[in-house]
Chimera marker file (.cmm) of the C-alpha trace (Angstrom):
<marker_set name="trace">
<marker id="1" x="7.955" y="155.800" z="-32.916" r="1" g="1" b="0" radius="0.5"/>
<marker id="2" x="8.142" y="152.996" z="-29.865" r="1" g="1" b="0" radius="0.5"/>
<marker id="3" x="7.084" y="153.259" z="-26.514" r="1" g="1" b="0" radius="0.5"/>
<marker id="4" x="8.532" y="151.411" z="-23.439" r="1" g="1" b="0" radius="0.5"/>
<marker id="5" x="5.687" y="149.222" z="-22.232" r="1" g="1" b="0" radius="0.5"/>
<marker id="6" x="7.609" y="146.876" z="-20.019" r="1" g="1" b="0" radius="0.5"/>
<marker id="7" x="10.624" y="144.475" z="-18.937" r="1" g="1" b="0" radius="0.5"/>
<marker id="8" x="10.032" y="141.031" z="-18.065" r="1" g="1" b="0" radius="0.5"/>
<marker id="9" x="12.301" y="138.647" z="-15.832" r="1" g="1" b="0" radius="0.5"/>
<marker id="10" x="13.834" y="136.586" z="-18.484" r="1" g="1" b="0" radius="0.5"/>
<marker id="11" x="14.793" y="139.931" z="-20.149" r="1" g="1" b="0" radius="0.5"/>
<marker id="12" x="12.144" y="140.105" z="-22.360" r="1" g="1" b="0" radius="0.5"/>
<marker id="13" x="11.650" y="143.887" z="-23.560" r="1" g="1" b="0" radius="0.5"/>
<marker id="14" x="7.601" y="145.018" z="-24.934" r="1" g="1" b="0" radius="0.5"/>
<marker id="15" x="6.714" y="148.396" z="-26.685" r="1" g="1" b="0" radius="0.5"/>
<marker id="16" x="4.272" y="149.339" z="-28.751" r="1" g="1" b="0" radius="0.5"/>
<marker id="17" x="4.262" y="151.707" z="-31.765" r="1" g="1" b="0" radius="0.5"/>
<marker id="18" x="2.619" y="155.138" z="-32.141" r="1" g="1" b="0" radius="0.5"/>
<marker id="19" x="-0.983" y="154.668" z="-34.233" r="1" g="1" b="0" radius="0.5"/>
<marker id="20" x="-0.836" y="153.900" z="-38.086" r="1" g="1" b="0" radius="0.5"/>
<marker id="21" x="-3.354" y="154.314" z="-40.477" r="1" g="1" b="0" radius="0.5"/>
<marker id="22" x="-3.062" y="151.097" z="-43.578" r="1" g="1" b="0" radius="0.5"/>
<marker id="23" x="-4.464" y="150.727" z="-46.918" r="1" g="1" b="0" radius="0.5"/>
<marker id="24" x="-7.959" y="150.334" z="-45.878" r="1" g="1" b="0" radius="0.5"/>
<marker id="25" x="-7.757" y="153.908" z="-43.754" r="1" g="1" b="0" radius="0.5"/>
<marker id="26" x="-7.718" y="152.151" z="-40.475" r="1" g="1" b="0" radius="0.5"/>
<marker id="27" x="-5.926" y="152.734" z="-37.401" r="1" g="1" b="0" radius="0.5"/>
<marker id="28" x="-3.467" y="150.044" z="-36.603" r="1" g="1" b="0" radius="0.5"/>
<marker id="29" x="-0.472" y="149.760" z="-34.052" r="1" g="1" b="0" radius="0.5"/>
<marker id="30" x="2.325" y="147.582" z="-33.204" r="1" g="1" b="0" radius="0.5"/>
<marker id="31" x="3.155" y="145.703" z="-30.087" r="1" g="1" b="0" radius="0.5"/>
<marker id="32" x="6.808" y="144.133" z="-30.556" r="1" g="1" b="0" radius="0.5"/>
<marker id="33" x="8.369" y="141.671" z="-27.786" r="1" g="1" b="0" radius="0.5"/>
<marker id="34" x="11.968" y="140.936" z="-27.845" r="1" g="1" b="0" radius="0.5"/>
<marker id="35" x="14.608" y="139.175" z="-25.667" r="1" g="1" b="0" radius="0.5"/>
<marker id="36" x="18.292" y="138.848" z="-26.303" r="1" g="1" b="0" radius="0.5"/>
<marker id="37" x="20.575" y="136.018" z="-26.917" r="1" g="1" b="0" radius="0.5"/>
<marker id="38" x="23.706" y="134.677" z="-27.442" r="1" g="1" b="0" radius="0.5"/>
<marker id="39" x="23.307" y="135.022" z="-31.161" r="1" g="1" b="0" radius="0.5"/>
<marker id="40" x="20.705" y="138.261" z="-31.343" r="1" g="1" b="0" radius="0.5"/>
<marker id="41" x="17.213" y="138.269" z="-30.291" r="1" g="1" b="0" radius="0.5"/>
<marker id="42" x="14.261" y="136.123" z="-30.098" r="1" g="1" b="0" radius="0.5"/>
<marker id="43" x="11.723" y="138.444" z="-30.827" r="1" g="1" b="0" radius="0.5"/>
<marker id="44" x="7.645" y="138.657" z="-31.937" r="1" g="1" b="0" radius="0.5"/>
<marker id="45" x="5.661" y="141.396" z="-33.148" r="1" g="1" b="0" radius="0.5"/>
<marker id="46" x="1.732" y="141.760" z="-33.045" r="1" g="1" b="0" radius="0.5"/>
<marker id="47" x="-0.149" y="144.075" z="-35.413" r="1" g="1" b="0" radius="0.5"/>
<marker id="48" x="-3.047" y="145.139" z="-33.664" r="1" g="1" b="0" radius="0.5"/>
<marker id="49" x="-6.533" y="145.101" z="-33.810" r="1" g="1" b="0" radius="0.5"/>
<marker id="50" x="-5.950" y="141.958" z="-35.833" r="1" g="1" b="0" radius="0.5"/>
<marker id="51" x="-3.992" y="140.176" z="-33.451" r="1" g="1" b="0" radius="0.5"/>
<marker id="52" x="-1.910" y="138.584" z="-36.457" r="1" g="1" b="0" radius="0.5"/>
<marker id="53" x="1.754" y="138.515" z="-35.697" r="1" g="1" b="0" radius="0.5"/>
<marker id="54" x="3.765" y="139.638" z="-38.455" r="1" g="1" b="0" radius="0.5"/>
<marker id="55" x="7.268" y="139.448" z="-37.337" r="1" g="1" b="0" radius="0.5"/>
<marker id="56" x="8.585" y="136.299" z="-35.708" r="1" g="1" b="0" radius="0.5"/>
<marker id="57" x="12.299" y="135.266" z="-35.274" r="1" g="1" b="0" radius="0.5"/>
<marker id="58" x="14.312" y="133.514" z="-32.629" r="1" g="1" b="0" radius="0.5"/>
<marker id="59" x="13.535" y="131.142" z="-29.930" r="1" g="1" b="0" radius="0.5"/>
<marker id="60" x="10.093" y="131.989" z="-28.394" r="1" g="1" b="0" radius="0.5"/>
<marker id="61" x="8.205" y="128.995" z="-27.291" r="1" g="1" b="0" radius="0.5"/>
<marker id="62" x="4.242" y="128.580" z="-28.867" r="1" g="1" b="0" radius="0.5"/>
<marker id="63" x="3.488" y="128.978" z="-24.599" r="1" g="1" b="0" radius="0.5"/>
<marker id="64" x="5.283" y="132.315" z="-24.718" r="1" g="1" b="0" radius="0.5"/>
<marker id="65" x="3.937" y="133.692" z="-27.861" r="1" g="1" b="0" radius="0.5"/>
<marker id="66" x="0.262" y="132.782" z="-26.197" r="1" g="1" b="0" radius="0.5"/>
<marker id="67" x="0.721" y="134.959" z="-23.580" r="1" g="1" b="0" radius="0.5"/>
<marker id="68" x="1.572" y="137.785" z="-25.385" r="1" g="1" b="0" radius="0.5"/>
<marker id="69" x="-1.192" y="137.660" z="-27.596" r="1" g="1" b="0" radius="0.5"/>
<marker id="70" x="-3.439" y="136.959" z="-24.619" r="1" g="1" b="0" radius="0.5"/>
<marker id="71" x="-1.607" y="140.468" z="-22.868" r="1" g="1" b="0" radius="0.5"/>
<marker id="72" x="-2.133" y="142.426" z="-26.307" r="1" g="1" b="0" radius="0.5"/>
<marker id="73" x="-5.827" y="141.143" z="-26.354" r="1" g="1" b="0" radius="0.5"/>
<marker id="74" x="-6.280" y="142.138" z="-22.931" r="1" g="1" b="0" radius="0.5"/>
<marker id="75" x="-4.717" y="145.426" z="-23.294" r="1" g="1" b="0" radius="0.5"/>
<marker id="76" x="-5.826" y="146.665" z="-26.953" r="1" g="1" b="0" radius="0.5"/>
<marker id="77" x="-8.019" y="149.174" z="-25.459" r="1" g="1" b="0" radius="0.5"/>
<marker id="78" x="-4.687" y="150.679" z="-23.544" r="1" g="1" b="0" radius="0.5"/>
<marker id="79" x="-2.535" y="150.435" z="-26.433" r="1" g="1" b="0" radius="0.5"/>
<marker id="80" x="-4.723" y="152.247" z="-28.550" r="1" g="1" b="0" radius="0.5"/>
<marker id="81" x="-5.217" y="155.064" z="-25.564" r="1" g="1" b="0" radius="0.5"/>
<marker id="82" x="-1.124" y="155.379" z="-24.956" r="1" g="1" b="0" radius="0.5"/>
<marker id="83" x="-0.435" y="155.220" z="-28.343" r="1" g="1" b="0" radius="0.5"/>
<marker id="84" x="-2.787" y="158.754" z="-28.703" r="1" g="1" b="0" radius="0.5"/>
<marker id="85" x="-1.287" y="159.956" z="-25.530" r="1" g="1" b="0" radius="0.5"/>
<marker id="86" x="2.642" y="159.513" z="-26.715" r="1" g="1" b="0" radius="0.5"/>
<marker id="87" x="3.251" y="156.436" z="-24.395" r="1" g="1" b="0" radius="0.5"/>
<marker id="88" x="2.964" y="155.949" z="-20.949" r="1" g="1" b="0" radius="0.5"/>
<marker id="89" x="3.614" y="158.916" z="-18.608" r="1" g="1" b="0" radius="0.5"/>
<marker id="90" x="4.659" y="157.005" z="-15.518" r="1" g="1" b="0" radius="0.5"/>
<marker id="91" x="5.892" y="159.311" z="-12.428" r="1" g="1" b="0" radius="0.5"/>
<link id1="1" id2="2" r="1" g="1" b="0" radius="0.2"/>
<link id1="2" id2="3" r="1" g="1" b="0" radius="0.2"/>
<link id1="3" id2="4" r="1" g="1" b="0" radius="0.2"/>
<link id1="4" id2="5" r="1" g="1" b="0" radius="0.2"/>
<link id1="5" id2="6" r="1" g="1" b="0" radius="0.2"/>
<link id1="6" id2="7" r="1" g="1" b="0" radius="0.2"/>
<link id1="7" id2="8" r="1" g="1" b="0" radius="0.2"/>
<link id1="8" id2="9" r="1" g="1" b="0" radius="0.2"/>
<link id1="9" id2="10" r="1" g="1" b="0" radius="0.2"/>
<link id1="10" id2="11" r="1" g="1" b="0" radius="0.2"/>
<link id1="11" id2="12" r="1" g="1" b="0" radius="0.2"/>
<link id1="12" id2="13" r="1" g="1" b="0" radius="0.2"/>
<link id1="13" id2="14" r="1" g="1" b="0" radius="0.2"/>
<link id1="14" id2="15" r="1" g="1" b="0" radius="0.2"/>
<link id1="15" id2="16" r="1" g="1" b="0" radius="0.2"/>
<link id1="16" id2="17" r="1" g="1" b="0" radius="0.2"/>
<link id1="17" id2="18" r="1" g="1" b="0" radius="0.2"/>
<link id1="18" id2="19" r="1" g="1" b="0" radius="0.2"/>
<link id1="19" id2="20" r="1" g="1" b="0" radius="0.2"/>
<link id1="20" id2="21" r="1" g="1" b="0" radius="0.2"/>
<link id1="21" id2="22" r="1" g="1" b="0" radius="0.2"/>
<link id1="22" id2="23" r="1" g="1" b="0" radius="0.2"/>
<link id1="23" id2="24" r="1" g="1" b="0" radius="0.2"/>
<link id1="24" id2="25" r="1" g="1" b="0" radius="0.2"/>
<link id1="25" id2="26" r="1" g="1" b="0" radius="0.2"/>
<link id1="26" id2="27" r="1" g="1" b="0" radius="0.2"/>
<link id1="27" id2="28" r="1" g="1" b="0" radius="0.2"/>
<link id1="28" id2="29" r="1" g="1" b="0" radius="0.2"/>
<link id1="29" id2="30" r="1" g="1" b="0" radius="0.2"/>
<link id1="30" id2="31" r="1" g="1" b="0" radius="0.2"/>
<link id1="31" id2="32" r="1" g="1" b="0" radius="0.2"/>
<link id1="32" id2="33" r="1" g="1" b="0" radius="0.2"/>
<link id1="33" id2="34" r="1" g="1" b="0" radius="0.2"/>
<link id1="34" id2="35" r="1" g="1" b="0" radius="0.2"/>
<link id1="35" id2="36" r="1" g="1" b="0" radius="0.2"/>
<link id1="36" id2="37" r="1" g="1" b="0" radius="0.2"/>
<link id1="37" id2="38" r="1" g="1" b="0" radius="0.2"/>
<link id1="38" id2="39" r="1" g="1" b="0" radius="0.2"/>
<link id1="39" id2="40" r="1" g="1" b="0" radius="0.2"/>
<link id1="40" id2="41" r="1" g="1" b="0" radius="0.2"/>
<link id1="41" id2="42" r="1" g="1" b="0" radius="0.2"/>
<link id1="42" id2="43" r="1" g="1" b="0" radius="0.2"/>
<link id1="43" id2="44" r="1" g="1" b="0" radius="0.2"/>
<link id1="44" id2="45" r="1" g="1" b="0" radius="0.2"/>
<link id1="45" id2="46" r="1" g="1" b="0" radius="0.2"/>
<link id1="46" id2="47" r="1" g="1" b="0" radius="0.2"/>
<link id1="47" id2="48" r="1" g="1" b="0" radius="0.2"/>
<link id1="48" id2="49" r="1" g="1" b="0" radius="0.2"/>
<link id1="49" id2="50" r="1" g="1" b="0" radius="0.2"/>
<link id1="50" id2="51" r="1" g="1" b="0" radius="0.2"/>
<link id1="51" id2="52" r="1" g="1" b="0" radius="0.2"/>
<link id1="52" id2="53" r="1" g="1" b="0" radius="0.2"/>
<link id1="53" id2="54" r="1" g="1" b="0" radius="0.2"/>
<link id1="54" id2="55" r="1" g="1" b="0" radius="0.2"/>
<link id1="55" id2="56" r="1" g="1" b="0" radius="0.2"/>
<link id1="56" id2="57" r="1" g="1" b="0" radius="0.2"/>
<link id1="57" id2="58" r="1" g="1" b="0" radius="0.2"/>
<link id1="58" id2="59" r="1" g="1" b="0" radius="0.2"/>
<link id1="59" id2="60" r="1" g="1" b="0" radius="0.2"/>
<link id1="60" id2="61" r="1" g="1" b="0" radius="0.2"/>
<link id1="61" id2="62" r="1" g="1" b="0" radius="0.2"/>
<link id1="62" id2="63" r="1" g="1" b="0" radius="0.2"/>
<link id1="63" id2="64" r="1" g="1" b="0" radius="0.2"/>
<link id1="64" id2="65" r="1" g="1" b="0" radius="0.2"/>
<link id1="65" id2="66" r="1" g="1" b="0" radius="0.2"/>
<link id1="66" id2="67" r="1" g="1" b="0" radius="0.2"/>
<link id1="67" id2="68" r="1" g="1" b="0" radius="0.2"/>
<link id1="68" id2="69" r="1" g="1" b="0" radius="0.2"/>
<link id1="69" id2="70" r="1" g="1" b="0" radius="0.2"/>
<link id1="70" id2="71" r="1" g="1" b="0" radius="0.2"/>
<link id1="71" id2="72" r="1" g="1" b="0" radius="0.2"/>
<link id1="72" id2="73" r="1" g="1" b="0" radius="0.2"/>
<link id1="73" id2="74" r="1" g="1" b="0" radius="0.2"/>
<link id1="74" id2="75" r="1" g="1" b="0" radius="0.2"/>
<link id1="75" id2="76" r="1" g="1" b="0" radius="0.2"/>
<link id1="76" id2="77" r="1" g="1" b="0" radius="0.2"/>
<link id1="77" id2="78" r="1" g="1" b="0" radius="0.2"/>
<link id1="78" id2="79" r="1" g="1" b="0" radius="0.2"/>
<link id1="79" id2="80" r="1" g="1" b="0" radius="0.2"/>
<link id1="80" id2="81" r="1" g="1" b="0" radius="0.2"/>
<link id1="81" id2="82" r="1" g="1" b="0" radius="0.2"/>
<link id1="82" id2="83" r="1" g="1" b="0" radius="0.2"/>
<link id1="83" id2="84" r="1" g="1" b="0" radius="0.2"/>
<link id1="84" id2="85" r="1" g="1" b="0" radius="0.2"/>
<link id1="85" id2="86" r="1" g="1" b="0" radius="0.2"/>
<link id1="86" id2="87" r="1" g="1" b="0" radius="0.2"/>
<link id1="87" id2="88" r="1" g="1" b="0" radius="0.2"/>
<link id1="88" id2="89" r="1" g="1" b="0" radius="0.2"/>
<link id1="89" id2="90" r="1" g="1" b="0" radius="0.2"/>
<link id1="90" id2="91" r="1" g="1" b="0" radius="0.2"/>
</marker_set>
């Protein structure tokens, strides 16, 4: 399952995944960014707590993938949380 996190100006779409458990019996979770094109999407996905992207495809700039890792560092703690709570219950 993916949650809404946000919309950015230039289109770009983030969610996050519902909580994992991997090989090693630890929690994991997903925090995918993506942005359409002409030809598809541009799009970047972060496998958290280890920060390590493991999807990449598209167009992204290096300056853009730094500041979503630096917004999935900063919000791993909320992630986590709204990941256990089913996403973010906005009014």
């Amino acid at each position: 399952m993916m949650y809404p996190f946000c919309k950015y100006s230039d289109e770009t779409q983030a969610v996050f995944s519902d909580i994992k458990i991997n090989e090693k019996d630890e929690e994991i979770l997903y925090v995918h960014f993506e942005r359409p094109t002409e030809d598809g999407f541009d799009s970047v996905r972060f496998e958290l707590p280890s920060y390590k992207i493991i999807y990449k495809e598209g167009n992204y700039t290096e300056e853009e993938i730094a500041r979503f890792k630096e917004i999935v560092e900063r919000g791993i703690q909320y992630f986590f949380k709204w990941a256990r709570e089913g996403g973010l219950h906005i009014a």
